[in-house]
N, C-alpha and C positions, 0 to 999 in steps of 0.2 A: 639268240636273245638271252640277257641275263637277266633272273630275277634279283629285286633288291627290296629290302625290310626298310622304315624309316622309323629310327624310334626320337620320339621329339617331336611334336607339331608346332611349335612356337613360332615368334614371328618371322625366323631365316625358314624354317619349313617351306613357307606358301614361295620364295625365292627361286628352290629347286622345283618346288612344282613347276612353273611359270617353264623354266628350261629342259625340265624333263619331257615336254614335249618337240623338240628339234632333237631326240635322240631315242628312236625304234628302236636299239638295241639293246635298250633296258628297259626292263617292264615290272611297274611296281606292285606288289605282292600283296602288301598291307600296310599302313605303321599301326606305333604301338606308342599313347602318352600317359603318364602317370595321376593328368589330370583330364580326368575321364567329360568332364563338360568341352574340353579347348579340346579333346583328340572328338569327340562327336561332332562338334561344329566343323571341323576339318574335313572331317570322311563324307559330312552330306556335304559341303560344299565342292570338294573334288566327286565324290563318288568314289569313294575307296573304301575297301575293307581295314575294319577296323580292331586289331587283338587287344583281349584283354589283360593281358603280363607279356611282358620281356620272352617269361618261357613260351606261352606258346606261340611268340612271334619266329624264337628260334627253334623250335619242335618243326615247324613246317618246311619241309625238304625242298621248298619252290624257292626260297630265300638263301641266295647264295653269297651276297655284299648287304652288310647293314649298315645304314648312312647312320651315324649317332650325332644327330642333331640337339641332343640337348644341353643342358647349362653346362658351361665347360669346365665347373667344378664337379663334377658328374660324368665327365669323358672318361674318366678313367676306367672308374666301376663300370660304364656299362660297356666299352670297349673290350675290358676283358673278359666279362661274361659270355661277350658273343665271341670272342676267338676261345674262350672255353669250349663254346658248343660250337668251333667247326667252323665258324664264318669268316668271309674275310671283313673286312672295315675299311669304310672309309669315313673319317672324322672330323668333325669341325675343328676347327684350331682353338687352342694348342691341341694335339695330343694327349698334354696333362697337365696340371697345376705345379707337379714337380716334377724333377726331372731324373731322378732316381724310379719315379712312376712310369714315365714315358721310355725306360731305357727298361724296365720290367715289359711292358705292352709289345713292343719289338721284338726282344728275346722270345717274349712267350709265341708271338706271330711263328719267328722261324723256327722254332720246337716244332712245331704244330703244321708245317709247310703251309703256312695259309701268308696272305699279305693282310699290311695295315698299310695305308694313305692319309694325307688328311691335307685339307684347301690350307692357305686358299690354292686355287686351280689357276689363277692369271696368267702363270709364267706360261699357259699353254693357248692362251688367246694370241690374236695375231696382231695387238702391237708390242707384246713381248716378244714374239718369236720374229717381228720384224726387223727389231733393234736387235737380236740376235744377229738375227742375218745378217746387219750391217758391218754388226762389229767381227763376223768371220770373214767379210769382205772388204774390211779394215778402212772403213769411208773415214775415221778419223784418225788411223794412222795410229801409232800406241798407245794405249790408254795411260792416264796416269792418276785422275782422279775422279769419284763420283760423286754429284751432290743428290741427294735422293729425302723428298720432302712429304709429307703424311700429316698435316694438318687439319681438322678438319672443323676449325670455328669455335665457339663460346657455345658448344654443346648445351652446356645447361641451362641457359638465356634463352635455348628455342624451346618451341610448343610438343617437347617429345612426349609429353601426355597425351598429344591427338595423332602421334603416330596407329597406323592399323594398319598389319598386313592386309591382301587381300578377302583373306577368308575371317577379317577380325579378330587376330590376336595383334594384340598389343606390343609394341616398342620394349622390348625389356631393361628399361633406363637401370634402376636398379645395381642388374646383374652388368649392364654395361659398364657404372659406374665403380663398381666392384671390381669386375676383375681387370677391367685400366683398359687404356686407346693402345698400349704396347703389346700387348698381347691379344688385343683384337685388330691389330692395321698391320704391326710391324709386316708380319709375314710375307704380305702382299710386293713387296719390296726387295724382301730379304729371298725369297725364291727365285726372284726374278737375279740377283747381283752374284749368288752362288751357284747360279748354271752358267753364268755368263764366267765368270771369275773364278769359277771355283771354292774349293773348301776356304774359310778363315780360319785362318793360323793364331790371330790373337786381336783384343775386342778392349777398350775403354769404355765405360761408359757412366752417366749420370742422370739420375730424374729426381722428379720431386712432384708436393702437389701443393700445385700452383693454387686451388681452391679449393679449401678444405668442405663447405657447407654447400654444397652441391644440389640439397635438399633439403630446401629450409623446413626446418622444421620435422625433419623426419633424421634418423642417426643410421650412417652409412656402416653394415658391419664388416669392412676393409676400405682403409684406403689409403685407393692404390695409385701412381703416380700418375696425373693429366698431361704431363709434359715430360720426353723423355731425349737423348741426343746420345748415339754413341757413333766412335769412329774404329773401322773394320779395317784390319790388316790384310787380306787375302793373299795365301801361297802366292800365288802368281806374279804377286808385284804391285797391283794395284791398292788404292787405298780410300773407303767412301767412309761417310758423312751421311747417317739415317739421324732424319729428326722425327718424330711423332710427339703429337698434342691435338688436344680439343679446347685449345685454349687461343694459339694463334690463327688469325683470318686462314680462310681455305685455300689450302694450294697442295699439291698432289705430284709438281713434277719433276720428273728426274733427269737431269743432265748428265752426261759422260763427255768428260774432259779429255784429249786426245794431242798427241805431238800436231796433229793438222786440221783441227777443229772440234767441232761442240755437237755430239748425239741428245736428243734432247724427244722430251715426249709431255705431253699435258698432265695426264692425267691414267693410274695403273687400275681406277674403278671402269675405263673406258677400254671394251675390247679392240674401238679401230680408234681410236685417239692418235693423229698425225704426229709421225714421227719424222723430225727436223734434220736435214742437217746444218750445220752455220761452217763455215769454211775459212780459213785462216788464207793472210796473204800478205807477201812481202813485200815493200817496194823501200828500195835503197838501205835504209840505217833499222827501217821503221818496220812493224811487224802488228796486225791489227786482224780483228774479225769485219770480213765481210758487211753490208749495211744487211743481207737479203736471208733467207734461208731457200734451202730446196728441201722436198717432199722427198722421202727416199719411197718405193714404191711399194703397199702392203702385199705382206705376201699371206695367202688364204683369201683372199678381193670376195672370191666365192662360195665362200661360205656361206651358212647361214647368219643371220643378221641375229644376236641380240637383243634382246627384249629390253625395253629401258625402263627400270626399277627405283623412281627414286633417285637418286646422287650416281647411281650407278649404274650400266648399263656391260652384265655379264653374262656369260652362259657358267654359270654354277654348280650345274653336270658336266664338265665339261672333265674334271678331275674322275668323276666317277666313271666316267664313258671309258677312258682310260684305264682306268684299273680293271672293267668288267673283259677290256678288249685284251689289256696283257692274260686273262685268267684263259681264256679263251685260245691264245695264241701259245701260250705255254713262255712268257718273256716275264719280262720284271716290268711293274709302271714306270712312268717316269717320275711320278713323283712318290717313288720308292722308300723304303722304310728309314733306310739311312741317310735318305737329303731331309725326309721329313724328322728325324730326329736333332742333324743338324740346324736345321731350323728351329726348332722348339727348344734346344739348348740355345742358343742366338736370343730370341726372342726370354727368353728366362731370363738370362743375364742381364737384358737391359732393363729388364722389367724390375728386376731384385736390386738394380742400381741406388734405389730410393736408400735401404739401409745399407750397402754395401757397393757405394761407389770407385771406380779407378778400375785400375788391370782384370779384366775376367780370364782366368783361363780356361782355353777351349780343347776339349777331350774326343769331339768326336769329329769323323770326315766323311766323305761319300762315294760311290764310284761315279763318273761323269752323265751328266745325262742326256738323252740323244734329243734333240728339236723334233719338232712334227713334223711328217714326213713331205706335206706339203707345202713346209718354210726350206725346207735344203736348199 
């Protein structure tokens, strides 16, 4: 069993709560919030220990992973405080606000032999690792192109004032609105397209914001783009199409294009969301997709189930479980320092498109990552 710290109790907090129970092997120590009313209301509603500073969350020798659940202009500092004192990490996304910062938090990781991770964790749910499977069992024959879609609505036109975690903290519109739908969705995507595909070689991209007064009456201090599009090169040959907005109707899913049909999936907020295939077929001069789809078969069926959250239905530890399990086993996670860097560089550049759109070039790569042992 590993101990883990939580510093952050906000409203993704009460999230991992929810999923930290479908996982014994981590057992939580205490957190630690800066606003000492929302970390009290936290601890009596779960019943957890409650620190009053960062230090002595990381003073106490039971704490071996600290999940830094807070604003993700904040990931940085307090990331590196606790790989100062010894800890590993596992972090919400991004890893940092820049990317000279997140490439400091890594280096500092391997000085220091510890690991850093950070979600999101989907790419280890099983209809990612299903469409894995597919696609190494090549149900559609070569790839050649992916359309991969992250919309999620006229955000600011809903009642996200009466959002409330479980334990009553609040929707952080705000900071949501601040630091943009690209750097809080893209990930979810872009993890899933780079273990399938591998590294990206090179990246286009454009955003903008679509709507400036988000909050009538109140003055946003960033903003950041609500609508973003880039298209990914990847070594391999392949070539995808990531839209993200909070401006177009909701749609969330992701097709893979192939010499002999269409991989496809609903939805990547859904751990078992059916994954399709559509099947191409010839007859005479003529070459068309099938009218029907078939189900390709999930793999992990027995697992545990999901808790359904809202729009989403994840296990949110699931990244964590993983990191506690490589620490233990003496291996690297799978979502390893260098996939989550390339990531956070990916997710930067589209994000920074707003004043600096066109060609990004990409600096970093990864070593490959292995599927869950129960998707092989």
């Amino acid at each position: 069993m590993t101990g883990i710290g939580i510093v952050g109790c906000g409203f993704v907090a009460d999230l991992y709560m929810q999923s930290l129970r479908q996982h014994p092997d981590l057992a939580l120590v205490g957190v630690f919030d800066i606003d000492e009313a929302r970390a009290s209301r936290f601890c009596a509603y779960y019943a957890v220990q409650r620190f009053d500073s960062l230090d002595q969350l990381l003073r106490d020798g039971r704490v071996r992973v600290v999940l830094n659940l807070t604003n993700p202009r904040a990931h940085f500092e307090i990331s590196r405080r606790c790989l100062e004192a010894g800890r590993h990490v596992y972090s919400e996304k991004p890893l940092a606000m820049d990317f000279s910062e997140a490439k400091e938090l890594v280096a500092l990781a391997q000085n220091r032999s510890l690991w850093i991770s950070s979600a999101p964790c989907s790419l280890l749910g099983e209809t990612a690792q299903t469409m894995w499977r597919a696609l190494r069992a090549r149900a559609v024959g070569a790839v050649r192109v992916v359309y991969a879609e992250l919309d999620d609505g006229l955000v600011h036109r809903m009642p996200y004032r009466n959002w409330l975690s479980e334990s009553g903290a609040p929707w952080p519109y705000r900071d949501e609105f601040e630091v943009g739908c690209t750097l809080e969705h893209a990930g979810y995507y872009l993890t899933w397209l780079i273990a399938f595909f591998g590294p990206v070689q090179s990246m286009t991209a454009w955003a903008s914001v679509q709507v400036p007064d988000k909050l009538p009456g109140e003055q946003l201090q960033v903003a950041s783009p609500d609508f973003s599009v880039a298209c990914l090169q990847f070594k391999s040959g392949v070539t995808a199409r990531l839209t993200c907005s909070i401006v177009a109707p909701h749609d969330h899913e992701l097709r893979i294009v192939g010499d002999d049909g269409v991989l496809a999936t609903r939805d990547c907020w859904m751990y078992r969301s059916p994954v399709t295939v559509r099947r191409m077929m010839r007859i005479r001069r003529r070459q068309f997709f099938l009218p029907w789809t078939k189900r390709f078969p999930l793999a992990g069926a027995g697992n545990p189930k999901p808790l359904a959250r809202g729009a989403a239905q994840m296990d949110w530890c699931r990244g964590v479980s993983d990191l506690a399990q490589a620490i233990q086993e003496g291996r690297k996670p799978r979502l390893a320092p260098d996939f989550c860097l390339h990531v956070t560089e990916l997710s930067l550049g589209i994000h920074n498109a707003a004043r600096s759109p066109g060609n990004i070039p990409i600096s970093t790569t990864f070593e490959p990552v292995e599927p869950m042992p129960w998707a092989l």
